[in-house]
N, CA, C and O of each residue as an XYZ file, in Angstrom:
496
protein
N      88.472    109.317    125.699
C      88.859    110.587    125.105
C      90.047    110.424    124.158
O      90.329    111.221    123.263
N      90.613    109.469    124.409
C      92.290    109.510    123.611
C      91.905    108.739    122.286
O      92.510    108.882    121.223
N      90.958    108.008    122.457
C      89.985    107.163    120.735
C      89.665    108.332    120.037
O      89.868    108.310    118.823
N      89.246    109.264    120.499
C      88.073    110.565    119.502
C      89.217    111.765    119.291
O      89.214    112.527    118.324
N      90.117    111.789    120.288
C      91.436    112.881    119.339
C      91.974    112.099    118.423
O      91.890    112.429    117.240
N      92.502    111.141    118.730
C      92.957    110.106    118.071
C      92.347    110.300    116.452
O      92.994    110.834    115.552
N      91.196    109.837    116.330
C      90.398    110.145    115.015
C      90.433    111.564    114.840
O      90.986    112.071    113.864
N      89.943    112.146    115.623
C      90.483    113.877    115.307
C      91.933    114.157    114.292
O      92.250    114.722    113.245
N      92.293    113.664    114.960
C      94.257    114.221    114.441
C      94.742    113.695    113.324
O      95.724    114.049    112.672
N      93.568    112.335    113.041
C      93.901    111.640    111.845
C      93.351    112.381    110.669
O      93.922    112.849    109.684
N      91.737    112.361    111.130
C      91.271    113.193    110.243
C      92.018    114.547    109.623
O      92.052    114.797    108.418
N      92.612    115.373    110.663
C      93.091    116.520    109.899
C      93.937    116.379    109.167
O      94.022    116.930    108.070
N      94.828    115.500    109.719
C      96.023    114.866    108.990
C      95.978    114.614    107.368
O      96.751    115.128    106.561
N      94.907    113.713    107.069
C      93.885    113.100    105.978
C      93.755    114.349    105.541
O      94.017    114.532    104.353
N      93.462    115.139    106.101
C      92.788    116.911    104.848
C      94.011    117.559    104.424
O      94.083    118.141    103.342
N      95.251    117.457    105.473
C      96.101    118.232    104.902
C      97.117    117.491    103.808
O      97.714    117.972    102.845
N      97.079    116.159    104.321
C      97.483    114.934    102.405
C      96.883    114.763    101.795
O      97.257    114.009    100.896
N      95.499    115.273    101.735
C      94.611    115.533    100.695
C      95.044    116.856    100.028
O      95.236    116.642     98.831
N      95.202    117.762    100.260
C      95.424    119.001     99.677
C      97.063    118.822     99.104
O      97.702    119.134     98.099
N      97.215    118.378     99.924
C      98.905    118.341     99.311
C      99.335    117.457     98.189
O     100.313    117.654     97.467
N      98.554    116.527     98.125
C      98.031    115.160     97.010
C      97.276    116.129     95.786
O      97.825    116.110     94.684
N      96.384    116.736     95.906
C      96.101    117.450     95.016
C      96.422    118.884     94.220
O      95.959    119.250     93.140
N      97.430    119.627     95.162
C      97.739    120.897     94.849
C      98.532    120.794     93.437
O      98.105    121.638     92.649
N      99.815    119.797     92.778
C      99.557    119.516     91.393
C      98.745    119.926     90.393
O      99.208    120.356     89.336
N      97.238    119.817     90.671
C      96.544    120.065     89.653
C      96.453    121.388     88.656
O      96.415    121.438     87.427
N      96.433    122.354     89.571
C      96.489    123.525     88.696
C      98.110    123.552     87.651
O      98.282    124.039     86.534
N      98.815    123.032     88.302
C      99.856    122.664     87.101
C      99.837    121.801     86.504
O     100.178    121.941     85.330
N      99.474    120.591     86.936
C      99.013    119.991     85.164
C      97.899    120.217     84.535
O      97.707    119.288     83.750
N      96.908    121.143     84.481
C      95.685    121.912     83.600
C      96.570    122.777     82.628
O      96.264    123.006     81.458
N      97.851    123.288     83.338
C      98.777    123.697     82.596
C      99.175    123.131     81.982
O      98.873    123.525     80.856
N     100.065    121.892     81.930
C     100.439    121.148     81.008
C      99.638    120.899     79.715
O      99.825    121.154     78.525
N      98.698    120.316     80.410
C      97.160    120.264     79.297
C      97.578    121.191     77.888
O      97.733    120.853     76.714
N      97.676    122.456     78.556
C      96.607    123.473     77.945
C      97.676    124.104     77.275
O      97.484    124.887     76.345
N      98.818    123.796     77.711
C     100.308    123.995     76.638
C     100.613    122.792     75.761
O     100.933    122.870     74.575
N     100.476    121.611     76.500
C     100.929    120.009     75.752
C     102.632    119.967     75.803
O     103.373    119.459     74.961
N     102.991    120.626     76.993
C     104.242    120.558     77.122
C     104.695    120.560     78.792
O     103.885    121.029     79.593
N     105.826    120.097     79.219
C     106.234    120.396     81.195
C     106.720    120.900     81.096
O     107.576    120.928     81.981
N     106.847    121.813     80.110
C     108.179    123.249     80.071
C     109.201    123.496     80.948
O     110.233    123.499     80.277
N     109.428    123.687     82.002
C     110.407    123.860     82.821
C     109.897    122.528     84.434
O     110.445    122.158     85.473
N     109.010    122.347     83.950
C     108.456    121.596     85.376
C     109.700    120.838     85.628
O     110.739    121.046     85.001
N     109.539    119.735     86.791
C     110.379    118.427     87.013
C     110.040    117.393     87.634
O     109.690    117.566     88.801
N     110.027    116.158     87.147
C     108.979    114.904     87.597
C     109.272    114.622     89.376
O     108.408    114.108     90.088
N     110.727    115.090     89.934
C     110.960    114.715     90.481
C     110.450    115.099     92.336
O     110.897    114.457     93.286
N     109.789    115.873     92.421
C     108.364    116.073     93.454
C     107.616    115.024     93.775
O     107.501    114.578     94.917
N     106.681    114.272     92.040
C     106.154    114.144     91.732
C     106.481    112.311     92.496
O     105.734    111.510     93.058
N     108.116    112.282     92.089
C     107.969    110.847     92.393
C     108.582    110.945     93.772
O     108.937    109.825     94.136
N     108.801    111.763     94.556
C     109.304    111.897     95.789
C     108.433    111.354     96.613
O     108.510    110.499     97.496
N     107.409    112.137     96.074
C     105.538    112.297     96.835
C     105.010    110.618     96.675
O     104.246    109.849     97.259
N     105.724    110.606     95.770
C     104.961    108.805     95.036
C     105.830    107.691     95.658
O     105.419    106.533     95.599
N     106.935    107.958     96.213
C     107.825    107.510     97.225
C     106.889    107.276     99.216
O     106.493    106.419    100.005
N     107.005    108.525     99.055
C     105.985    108.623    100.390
C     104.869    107.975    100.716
O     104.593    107.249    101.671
N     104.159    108.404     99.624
C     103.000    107.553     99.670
C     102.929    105.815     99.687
O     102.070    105.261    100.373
N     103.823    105.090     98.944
C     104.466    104.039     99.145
C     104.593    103.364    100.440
O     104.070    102.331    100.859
N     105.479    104.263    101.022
C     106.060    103.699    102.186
C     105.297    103.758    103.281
O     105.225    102.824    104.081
N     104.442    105.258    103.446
C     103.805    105.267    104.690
C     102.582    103.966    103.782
O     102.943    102.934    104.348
N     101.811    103.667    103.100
C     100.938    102.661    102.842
C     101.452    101.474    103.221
O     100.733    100.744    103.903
N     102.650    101.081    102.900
C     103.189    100.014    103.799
C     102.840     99.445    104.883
O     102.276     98.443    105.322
N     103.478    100.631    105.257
C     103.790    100.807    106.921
C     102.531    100.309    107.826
O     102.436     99.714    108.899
N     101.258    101.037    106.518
C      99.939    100.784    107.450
C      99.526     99.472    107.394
O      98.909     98.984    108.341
N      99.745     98.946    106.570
C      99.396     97.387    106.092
C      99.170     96.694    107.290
O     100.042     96.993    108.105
N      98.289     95.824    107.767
C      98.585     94.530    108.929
C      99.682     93.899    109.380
O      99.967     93.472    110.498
N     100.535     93.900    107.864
C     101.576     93.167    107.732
C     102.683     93.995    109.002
O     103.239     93.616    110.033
N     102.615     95.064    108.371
C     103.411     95.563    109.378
C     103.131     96.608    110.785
O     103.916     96.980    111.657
N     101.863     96.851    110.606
C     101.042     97.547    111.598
C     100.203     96.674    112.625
O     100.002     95.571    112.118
N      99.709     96.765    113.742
C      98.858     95.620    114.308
C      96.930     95.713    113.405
O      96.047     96.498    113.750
N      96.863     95.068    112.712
C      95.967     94.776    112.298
C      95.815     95.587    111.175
O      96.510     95.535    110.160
N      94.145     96.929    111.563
C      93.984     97.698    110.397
C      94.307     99.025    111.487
O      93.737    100.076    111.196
N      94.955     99.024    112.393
C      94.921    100.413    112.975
C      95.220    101.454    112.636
O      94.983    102.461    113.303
N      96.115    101.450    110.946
C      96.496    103.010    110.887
C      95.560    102.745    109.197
O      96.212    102.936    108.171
N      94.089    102.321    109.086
C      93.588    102.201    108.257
C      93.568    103.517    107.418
O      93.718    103.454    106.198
N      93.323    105.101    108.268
C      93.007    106.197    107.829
C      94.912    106.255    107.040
O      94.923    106.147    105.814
N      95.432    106.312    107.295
C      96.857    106.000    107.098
C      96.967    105.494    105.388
O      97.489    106.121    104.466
N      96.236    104.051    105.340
C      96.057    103.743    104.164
C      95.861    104.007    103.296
O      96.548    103.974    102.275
N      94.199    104.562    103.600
C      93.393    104.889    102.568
C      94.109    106.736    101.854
O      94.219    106.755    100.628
N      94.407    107.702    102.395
C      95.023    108.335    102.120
C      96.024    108.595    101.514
O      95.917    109.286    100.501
N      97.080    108.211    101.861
C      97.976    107.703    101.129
C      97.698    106.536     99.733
O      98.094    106.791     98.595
N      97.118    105.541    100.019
C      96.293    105.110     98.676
C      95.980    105.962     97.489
O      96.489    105.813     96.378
N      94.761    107.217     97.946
C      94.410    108.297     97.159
C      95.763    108.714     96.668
O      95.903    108.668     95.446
N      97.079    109.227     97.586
C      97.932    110.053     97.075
C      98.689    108.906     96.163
O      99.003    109.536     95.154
N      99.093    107.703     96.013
C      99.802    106.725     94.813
C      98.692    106.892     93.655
O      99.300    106.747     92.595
N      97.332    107.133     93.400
C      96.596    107.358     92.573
C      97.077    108.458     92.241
O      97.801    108.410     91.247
N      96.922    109.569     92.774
C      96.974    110.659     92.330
C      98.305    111.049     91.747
O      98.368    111.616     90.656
N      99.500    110.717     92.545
C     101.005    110.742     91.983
C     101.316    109.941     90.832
O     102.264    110.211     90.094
N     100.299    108.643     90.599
C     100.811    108.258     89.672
C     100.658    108.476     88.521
O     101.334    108.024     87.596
N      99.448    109.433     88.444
C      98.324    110.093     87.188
C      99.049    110.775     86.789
O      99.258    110.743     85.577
N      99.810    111.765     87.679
C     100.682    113.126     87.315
C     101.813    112.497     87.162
O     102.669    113.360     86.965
N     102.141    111.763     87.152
C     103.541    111.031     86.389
C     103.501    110.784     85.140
O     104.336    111.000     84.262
N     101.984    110.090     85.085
C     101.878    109.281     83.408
C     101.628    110.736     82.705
O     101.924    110.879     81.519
N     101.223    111.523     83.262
C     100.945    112.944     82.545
C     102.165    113.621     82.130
O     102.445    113.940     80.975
N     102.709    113.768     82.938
C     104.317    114.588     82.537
C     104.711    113.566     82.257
O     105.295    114.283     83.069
N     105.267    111.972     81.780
C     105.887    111.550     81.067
C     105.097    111.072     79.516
O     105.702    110.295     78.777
N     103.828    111.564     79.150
C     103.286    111.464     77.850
C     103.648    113.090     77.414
O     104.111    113.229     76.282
N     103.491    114.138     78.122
C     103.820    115.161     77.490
C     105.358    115.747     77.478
O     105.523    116.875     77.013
N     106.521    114.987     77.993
C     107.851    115.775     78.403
C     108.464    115.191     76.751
O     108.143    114.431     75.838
N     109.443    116.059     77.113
C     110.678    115.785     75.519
C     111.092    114.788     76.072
O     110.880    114.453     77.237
N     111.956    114.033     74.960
C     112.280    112.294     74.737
C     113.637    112.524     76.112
O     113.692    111.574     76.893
N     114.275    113.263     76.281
C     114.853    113.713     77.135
C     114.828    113.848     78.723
O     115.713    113.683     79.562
N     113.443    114.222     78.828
C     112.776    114.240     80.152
C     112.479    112.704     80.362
O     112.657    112.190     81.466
N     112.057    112.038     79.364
C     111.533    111.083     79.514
C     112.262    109.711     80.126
O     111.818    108.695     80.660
N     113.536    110.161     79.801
C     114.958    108.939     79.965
C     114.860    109.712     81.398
O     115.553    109.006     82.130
N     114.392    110.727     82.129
C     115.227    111.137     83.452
C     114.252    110.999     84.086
O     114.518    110.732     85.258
N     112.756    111.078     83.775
C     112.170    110.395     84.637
C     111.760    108.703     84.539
O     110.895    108.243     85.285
N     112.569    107.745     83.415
C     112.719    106.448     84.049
C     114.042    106.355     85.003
O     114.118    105.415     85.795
N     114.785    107.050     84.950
C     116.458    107.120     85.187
C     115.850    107.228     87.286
O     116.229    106.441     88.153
N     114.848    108.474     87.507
C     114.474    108.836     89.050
C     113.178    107.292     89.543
O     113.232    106.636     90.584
N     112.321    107.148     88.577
C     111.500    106.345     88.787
C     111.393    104.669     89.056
O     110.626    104.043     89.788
N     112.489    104.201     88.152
C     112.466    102.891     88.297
C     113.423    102.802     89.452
O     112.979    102.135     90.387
N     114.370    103.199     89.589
C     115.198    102.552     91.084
C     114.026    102.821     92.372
O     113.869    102.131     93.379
N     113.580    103.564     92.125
C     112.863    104.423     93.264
C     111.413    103.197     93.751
O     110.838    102.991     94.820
N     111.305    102.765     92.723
C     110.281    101.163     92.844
C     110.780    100.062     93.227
O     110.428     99.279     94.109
N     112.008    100.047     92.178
C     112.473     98.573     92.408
C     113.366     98.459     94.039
O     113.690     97.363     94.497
N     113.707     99.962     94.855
C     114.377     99.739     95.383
C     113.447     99.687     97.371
O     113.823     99.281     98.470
N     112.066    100.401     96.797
C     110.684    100.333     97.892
C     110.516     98.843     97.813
O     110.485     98.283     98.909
N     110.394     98.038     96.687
C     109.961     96.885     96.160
C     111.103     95.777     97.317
O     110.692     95.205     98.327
N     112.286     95.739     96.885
C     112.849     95.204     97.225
C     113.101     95.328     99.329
O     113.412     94.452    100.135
N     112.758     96.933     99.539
C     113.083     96.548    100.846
C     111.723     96.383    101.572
O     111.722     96.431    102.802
N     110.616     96.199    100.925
C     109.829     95.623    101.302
C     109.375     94.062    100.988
O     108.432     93.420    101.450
N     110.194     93.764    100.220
C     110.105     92.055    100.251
C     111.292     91.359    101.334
O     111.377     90.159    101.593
N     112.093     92.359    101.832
C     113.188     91.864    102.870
C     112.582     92.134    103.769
O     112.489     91.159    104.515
N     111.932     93.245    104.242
C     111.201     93.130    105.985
C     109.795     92.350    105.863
O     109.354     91.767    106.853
N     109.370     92.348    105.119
C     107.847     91.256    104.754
C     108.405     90.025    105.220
O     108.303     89.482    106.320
N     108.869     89.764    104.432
C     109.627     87.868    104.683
C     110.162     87.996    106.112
O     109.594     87.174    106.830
N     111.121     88.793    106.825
C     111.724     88.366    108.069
C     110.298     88.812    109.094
O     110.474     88.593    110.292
N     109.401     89.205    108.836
C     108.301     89.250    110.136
C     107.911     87.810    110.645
O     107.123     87.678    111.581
């Protein structure tokens, strides 16, 4: 019984970072359809793209026992796709302005997942 909630809880889990991975969209159809982020701010965008990061990590073999938090993965997977689409989107349409502030939130925010995952990788 504790295998089939187990998948239960994941699954819902999976629907509700699915929706939350996708709720974005109706604002960037906006963007689209103006060709501008008018007041938007990237920084959700890479919060979410943060998250997704880390819990994918986390699920890895490397640091999980095997593939056990596979549903874990693949979800979060979808959401670095999806966060990263709506990044390249609001940084092709933002002023030259926006654009310095979302490399200014974005690159530490990699290099600094990057880095503390090449320090707990190596000491396992």
């Amino acid at each position: 019984m504790g295998g089939k909630l187990r998948l239960f809880i994941g699954i819902l889990g999976n629907g509700a970072s699915m929706l939350l991975y996708t709720a974005p969209i109706l604002t960037f159809s906006r963007v689209f359809k103006k060709k501008s982020t008018e007041e938007f701010s990237c920084f959700p965008y890479v919060m979410t793209l943060l998250n997704c990061l880390i819990y994918t990590w986390y699920g890895l073999p490397i640091v999980s026992h095997l593939w056990e938090n596979l549903p874990l993965v693949t979800i979060n997977g979808v959401g670095i796709l999806l966060e990263s689409l709506f990044i390249f989107i609001y940084f092709c349409y933002s002023s030259p302005k926006e654009k310095v502030k979302v490399g200014v939130i974005f690159v530490p925010v990699v290099v600094i997942l990057f880095k503390v995952s090449c320090n707990l990788s190596c000491s396992v």
